[in-house]
DRENPA-3360 file (N, C-alpha, C; in nm, 2 decimals, always signed):
BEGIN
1 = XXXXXXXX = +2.12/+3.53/-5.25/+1.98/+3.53/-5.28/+1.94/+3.41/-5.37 ~ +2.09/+3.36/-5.41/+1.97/+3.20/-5.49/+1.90/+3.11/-5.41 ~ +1.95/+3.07/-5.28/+1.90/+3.00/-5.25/+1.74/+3.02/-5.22 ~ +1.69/+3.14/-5.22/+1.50/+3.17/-5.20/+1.46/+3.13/-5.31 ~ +1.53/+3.08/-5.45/+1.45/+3.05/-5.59/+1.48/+2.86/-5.56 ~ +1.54/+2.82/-5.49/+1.53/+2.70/-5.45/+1.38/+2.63/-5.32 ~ +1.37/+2.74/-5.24/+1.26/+2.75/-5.15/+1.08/+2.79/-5.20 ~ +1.13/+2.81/-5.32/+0.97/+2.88/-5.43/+0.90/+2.76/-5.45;
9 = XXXXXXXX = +0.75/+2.74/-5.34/+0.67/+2.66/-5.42/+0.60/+2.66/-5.56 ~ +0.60/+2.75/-5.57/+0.53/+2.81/-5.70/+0.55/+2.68/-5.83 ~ +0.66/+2.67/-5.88/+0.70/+2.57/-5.99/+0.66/+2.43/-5.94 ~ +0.65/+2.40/-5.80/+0.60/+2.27/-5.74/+0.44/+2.26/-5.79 ~ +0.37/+2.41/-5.75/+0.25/+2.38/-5.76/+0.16/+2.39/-5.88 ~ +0.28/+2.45/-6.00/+0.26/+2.45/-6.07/+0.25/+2.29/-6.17 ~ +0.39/+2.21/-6.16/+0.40/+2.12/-6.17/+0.29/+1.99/-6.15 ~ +0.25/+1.99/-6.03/+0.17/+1.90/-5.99/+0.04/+1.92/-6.02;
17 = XXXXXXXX = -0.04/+2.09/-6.09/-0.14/+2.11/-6.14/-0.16/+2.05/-6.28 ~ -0.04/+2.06/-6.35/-0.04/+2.03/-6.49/-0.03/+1.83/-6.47 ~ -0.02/+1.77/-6.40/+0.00/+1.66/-6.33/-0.12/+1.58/-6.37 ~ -0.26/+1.66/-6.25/-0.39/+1.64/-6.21/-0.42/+1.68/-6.35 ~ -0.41/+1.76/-6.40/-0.52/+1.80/-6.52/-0.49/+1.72/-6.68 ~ -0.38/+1.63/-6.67/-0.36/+1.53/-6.77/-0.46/+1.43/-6.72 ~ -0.55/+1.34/-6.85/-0.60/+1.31/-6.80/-0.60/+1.13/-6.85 ~ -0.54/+1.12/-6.71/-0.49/+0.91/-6.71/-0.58/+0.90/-6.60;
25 = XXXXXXXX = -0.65/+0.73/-6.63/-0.68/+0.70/-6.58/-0.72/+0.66/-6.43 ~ -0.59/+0.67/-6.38/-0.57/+0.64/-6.23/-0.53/+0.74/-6.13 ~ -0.54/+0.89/-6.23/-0.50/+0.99/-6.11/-0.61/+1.00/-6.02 ~ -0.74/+1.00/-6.01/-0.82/+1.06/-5.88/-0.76/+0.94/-5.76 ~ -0.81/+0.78/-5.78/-0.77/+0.69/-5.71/-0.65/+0.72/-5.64 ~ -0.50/+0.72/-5.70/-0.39/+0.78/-5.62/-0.42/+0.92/-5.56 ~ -0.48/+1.01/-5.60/-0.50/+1.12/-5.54/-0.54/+1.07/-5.42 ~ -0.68/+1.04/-5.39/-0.74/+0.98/-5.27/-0.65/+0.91/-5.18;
33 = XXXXXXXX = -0.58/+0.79/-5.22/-0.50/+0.71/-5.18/-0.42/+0.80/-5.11 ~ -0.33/+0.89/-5.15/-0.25/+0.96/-5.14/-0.33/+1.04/-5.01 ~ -0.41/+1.12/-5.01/-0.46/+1.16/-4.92/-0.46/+1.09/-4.75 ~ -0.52/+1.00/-4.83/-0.57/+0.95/-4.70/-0.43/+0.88/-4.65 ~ -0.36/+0.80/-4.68/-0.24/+0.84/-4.64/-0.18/+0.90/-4.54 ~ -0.18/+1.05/-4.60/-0.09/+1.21/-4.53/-0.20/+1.19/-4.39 ~ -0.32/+1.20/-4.46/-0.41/+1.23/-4.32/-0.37/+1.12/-4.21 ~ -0.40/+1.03/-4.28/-0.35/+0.92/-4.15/-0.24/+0.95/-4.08;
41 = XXXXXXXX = -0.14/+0.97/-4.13/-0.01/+0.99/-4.07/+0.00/+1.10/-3.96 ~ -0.04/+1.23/-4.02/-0.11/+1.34/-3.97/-0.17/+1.30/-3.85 ~ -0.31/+1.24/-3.85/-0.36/+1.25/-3.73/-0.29/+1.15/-3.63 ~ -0.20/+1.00/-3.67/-0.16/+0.93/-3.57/-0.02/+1.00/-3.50 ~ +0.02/+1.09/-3.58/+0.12/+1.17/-3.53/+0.09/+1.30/-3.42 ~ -0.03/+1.34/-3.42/-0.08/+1.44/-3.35/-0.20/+1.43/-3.27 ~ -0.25/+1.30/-3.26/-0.38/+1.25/-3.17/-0.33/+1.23/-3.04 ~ -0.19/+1.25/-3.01/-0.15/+1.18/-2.83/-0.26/+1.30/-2.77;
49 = XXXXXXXX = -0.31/+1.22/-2.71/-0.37/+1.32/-2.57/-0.28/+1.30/-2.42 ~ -0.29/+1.44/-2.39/-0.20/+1.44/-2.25/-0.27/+1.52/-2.14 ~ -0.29/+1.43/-2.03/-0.36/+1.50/-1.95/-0.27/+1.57/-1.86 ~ -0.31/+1.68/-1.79/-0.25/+1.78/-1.66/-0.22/+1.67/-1.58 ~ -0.13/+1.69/-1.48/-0.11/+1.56/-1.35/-0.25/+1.68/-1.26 ~ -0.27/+1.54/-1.21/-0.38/+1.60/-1.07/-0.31/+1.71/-1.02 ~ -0.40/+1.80/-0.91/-0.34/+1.89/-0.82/-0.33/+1.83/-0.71 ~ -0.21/+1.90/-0.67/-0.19/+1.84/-0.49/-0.30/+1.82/-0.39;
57 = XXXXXXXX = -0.34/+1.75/-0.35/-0.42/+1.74/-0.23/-0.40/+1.79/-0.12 ~ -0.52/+1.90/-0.10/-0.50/+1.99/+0.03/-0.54/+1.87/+0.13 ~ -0.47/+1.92/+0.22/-0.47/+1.84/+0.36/-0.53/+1.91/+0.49 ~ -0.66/+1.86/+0.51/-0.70/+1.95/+0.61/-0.70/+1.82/+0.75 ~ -0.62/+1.90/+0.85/-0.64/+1.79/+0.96/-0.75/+1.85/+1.08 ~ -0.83/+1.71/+1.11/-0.93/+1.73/+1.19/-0.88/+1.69/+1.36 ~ -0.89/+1.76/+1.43/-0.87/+1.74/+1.57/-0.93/+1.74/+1.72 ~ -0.96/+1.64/+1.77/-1.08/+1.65/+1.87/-1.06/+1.69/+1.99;
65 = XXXXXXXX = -0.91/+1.74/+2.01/-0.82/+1.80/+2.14/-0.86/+1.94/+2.11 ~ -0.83/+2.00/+2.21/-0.81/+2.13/+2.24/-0.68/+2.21/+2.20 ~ -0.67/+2.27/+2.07/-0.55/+2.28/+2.05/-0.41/+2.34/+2.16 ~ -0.47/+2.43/+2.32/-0.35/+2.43/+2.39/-0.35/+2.34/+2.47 ~ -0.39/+2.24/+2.52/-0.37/+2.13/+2.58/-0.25/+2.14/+2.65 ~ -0.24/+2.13/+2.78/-0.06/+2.11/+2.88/-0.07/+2.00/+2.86 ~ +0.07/+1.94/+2.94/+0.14/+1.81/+2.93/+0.02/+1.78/+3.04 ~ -0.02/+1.80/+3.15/-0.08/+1.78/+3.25/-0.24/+1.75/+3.16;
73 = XXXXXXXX = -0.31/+1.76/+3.13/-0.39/+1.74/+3.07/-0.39/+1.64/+2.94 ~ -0.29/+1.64/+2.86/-0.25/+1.52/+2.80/-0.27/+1.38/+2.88 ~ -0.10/+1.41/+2.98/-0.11/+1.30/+3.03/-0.27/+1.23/+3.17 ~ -0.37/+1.35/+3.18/-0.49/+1.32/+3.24/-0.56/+1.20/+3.13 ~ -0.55/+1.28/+3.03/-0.63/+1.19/+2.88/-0.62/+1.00/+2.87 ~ -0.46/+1.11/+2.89/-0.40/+0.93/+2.82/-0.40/+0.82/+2.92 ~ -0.45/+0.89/+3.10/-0.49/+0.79/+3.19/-0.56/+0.71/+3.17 ~ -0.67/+0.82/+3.14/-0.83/+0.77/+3.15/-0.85/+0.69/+3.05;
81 = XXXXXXXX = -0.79/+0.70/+2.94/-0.83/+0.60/+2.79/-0.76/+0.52/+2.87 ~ -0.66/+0.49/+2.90/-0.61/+0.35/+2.95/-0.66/+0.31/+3.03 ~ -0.71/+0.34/+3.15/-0.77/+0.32/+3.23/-0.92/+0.22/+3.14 ~ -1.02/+0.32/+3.10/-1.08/+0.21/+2.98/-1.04/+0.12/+2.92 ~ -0.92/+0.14/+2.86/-0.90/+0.01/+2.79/-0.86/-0.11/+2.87 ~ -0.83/-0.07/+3.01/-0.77/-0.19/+3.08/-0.97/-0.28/+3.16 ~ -1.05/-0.15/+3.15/-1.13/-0.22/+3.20/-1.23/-0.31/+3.04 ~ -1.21/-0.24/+2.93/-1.27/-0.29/+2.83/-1.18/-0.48/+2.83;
89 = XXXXXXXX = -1.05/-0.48/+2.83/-0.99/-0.58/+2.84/-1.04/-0.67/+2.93 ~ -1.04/-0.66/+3.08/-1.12/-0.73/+3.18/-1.25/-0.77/+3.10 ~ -1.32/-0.64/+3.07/-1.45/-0.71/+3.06/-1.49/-0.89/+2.92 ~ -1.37/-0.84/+2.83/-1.34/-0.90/+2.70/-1.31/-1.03/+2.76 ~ -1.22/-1.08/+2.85/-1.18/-1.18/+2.94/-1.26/-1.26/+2.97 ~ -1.32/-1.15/+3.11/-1.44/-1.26/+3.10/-1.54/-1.35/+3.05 ~ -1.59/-1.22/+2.94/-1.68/-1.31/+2.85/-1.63/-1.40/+2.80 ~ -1.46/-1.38/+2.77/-1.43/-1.50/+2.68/-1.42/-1.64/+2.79;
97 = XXXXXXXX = -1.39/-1.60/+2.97/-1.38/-1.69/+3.03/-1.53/-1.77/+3.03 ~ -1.60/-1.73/+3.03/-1.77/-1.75/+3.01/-1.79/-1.80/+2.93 ~ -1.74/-1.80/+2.80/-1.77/-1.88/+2.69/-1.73/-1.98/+2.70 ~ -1.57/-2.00/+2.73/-1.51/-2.16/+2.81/-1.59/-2.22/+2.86 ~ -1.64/-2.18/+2.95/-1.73/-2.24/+3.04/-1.88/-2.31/+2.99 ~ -1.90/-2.22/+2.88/-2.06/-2.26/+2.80/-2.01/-2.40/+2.74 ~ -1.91/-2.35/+2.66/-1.83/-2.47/+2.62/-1.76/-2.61/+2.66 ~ -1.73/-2.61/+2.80/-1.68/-2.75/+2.88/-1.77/-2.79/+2.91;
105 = XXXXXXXX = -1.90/-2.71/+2.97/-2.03/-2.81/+2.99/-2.06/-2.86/+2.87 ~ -2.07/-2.81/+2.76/-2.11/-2.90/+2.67/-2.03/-2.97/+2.61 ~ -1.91/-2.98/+2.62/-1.80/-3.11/+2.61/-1.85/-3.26/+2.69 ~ -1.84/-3.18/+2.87/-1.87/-3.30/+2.93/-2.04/-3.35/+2.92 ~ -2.09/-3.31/+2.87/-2.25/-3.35/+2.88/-2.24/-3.44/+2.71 ~ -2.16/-3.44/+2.65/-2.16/-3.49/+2.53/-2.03/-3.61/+2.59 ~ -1.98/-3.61/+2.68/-1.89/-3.71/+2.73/-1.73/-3.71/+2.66 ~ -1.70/-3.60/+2.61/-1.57/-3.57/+2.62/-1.48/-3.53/+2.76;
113 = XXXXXXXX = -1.37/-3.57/+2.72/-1.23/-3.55/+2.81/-1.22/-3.37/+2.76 ~ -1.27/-3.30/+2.86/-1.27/-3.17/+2.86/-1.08/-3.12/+2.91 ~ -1.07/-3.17/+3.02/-0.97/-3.16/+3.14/-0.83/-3.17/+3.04 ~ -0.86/-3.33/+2.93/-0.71/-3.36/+2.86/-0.71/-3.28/+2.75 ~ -0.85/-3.24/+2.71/-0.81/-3.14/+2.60/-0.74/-3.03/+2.65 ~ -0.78/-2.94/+2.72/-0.73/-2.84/+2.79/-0.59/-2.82/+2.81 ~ -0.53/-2.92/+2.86/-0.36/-2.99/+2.93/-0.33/-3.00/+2.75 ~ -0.39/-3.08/+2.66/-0.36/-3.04/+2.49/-0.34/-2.90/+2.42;
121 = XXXXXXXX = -0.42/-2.86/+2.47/-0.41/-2.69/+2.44/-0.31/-2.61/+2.51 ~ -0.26/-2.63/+2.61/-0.16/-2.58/+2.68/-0.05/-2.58/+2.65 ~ -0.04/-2.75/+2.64/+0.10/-2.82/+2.59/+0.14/-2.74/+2.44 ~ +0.04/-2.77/+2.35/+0.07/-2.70/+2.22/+0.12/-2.59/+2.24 ~ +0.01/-2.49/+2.32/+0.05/-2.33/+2.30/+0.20/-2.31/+2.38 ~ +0.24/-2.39/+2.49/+0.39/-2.38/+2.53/+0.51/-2.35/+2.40 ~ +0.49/-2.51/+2.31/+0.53/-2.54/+2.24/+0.55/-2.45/+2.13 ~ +0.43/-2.36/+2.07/+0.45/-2.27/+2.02/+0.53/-2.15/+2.06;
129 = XXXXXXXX = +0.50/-2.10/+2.13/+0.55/-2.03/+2.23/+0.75/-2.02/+2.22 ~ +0.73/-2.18/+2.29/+0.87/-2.16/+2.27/+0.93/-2.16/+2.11 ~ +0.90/-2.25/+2.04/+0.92/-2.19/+1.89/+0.94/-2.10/+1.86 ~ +0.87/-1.99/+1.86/+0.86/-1.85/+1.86/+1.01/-1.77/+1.89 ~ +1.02/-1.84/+2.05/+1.09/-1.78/+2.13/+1.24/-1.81/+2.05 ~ +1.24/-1.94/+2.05/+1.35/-1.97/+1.93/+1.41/-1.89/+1.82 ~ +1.30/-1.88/+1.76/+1.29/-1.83/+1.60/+1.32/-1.71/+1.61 ~ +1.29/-1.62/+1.78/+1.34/-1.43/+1.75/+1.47/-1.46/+1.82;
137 = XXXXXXXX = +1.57/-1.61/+1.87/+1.68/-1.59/+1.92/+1.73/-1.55/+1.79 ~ +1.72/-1.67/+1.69/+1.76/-1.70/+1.61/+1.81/-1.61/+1.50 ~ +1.69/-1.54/+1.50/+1.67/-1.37/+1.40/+1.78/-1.30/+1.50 ~ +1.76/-1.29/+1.64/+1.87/-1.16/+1.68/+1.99/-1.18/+1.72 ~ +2.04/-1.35/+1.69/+2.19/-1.40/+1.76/+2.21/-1.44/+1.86 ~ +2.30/-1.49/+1.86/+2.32/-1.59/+2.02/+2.34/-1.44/+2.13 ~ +2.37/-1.30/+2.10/+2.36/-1.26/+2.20/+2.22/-1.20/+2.24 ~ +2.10/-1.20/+2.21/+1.98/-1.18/+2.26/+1.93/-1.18/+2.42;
145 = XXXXXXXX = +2.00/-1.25/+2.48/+1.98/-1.18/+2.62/+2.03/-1.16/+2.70 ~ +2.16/-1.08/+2.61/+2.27/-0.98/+2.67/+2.18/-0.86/+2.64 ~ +2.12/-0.85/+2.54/+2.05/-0.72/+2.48/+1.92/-0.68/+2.56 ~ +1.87/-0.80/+2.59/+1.77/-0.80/+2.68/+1.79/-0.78/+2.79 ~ +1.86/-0.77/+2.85/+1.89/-0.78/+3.00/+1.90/-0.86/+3.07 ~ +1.86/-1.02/+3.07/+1.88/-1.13/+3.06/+1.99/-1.16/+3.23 ~ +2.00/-1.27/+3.20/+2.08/-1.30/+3.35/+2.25/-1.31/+3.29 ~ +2.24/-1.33/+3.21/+2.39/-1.33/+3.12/+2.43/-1.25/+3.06;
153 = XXXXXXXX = +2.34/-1.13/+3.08/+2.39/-0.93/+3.03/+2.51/-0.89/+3.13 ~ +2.61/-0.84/+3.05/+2.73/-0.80/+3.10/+2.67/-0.68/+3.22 ~ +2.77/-0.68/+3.30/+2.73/-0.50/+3.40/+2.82/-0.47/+3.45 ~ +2.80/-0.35/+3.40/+2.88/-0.22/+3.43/+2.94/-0.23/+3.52 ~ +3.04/-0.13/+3.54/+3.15/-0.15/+3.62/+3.12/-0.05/+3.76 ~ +3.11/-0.08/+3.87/+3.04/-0.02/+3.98/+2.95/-0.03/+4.03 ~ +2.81/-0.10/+3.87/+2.67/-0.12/+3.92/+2.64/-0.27/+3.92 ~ +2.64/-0.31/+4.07/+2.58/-0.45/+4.08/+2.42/-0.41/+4.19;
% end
């Protein structure tokens, strides 16, 4: 039980009253000082703010199918969208072939070489092209068109 006469503020607070009540000059100032201090410490020790993490985001999916849909009606779907897109493509072609055309007349009416540009444009885009063609050997190794099927792909034993 000695050790509880060691844990008694009592003589602390007794001490530090007879402290304050002497009376020097500079005790309120250090008082304050002293205060503000503790507070400071205090509050930069206990100001963290911590926020919750967000909540999970519900996921609602939107669907414009019929949720029993057969394969037969799938694959009806996925005609017909192709089917559009192959005629949205045509249509895209043309106009762009149309545009060419707005375009060469006004090359040759302005007296440019329409014909060598064109044979320019070709030549280039070959060139690219093959570059290209290069550059995915290059990325997948000299055997690339064994992989591909190529005319130099090994075959099976039975299947010619």
């Amino acid at each position: 039980m000695s050790y509880i006469s060691h844990l008694n503020p009592g003589p602390g607070l007794a001490d530090f009253w007879s402290e304050i009540r002497r009376p020097t000059p500079y005790r309120w100032p250090i008082l304050i000082v002293s205060a503000l201090i503790t507070t400071t410490l205090l509050y930069a020790f206990t100001s963290d703010v911590w926020y919750a993490p967000p909540e999970k985001p519900r996921v609602i999916y939107i669907s414009t199918f019929a949720p029993g849909r057969s394969d037969a009606e799938i694959e009806a779907s996925n005609l017909a969208n192709q089917k559009k897109q192959d005629e949205l493509r045509a249509e895209q072609a043309k106009r762009d072939e149309e545009r060419k055309e707005i375009y060469r007349a006004l090359g040759r009416a302005t007296g440019l070489d329409v014909d060598e540009m064109e044979r320019q444009i070709a030549k280039d885009e070959a060139q690219e092209k093959a570059a290209e063609d290069a550059r995915m050997r290059r990325m997948l190794g000299k055997d690339a068109p064994q992989a591909q099927g190529g005319k130099d792909a090994p075959v099976a034993d039975g299947a010619k």
